[in-house]
N, C-alpha and C positions, 0 to 999 in steps of 0.2 A: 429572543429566539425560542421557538417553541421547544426544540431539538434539547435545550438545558432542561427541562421538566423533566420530574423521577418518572413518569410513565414513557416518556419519550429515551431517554437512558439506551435500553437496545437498540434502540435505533441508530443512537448517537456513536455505540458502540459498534454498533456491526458496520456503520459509516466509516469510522477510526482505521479497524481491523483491514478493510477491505482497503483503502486510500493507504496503510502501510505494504499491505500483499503486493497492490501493484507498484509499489516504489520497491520492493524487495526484488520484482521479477523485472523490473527494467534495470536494477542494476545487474541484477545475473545476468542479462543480456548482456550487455554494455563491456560487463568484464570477458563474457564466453566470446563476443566480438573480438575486443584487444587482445584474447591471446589469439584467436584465429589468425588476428595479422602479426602477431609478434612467431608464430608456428612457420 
């Protein structure tokens, strides 16, 4: 995979970064959801 090469690196990173952001913002969802129905 090209993506493992030290020039490719930020890329690999700003990939990481972003693929964790949205797993952070679906779960904030998910929780802001359950308590809306637990509210």
């Amino acid at each position: 995979m090209p993506f493992t090469l030290s020039g490719k690196s930020l890329v690999g990173r700003l990939m990481l970064s972003f693929c964790l952001l949205a797993f952070l913002l679906m779960l904030l969802v998910s929780v802001g959801s359950l308590s809306l129905y637990w509210v």
